[in-house]
C-alpha positions, 0 to 999 in steps of 0.5 A: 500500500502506498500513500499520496497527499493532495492539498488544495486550496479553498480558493483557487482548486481547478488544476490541483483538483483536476491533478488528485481526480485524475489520480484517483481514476487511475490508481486502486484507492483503498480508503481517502482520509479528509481534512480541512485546514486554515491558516493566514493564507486561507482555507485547506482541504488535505487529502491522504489517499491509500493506495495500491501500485499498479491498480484500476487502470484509467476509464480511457484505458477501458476505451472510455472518454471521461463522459460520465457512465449512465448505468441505464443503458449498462445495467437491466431494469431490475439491476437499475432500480437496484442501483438507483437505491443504494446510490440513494442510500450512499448518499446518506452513508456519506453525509453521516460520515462526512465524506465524498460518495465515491468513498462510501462506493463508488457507481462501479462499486454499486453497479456491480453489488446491484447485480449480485443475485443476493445482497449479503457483506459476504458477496459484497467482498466478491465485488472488484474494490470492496474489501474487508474493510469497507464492507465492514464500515457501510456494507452491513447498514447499506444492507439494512437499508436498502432491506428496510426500503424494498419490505417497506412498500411490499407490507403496505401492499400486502395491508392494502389488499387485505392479507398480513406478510408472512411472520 
């Protein structure tokens, strides 16, 4: 594992942010450490970025621009709505935690736990860039959630049309 320190001004972020985000789509991150800073000079965010050598190689090596990737056309309906409620639910994670969605997940991440055929922290660790440690840290409340969200609306059709759910 290695480590990379990006500082970036509140001011003036264009080519320092640019330079840390085409890092991070170049390299396998394992886990980024944020903090912000201010002295007379002004305001600061410091990265630390955990990292291994030699990871995911960029989206143009994959024969991607960097155009934005719309799942909709990737992934089938069903995977789809799947996607679309652990993106909501990441959401969530990373306004608790205080920290930018792509570390919680990233949209490949969620992409790829959406087709899982069962959403357990078990097959989640078979997902490309979810380790041990991350499916620790949100895997179980992602589930939770994301469980609580799908019986929610079957129960209250279930009340609706007169039977009771299964105990």
């Amino acid at each position: 594992m290695q480590i990379r320190i990006f500082t970036i001004p509140i001011a003036a972020p264009g080519a320092l942010e640019a330079e840390m985000n085409a890092f991070l789509s170049g390299h396998r991150v394992l886990e980024v450490e944020q903090k912000f800073f201010q002295n007379e000079n002004g305001g600061y965010w410091t990265f630390c970025v955990r990292y291994i050598n030699g990871g995911v190689p960029s989206a143009s090596a994959h024969g991607y621009s960097n155009k934005k990737i719309d799942y909709r056309e990737i992934l089938n309906d069903k995977d789809f709505a799947v996607f679309s409620k652990l993106r909501a639910i990441r959401k969530e994670l990373a306004a608790a935690d205080g920290s930018p969605a792509y570390v919680v997940f990233t949209d490949e991440e969620l992409a790829n736990i959406a087709r899982l055929p069962e959403l357990t922290e078990q097959a989640m660790l078979g997902v490309q860039g979810v380790g041990e440690k991350k499916a620790a840290k949100y895997g179980k409340t992602l589930i939770d959630k994301y469980n609580v969200q799908t019986k929610a609306p079957l129960e209250q059709a279930q009340t609706d049309s007169g039977s009771q759910p299964d105990k």
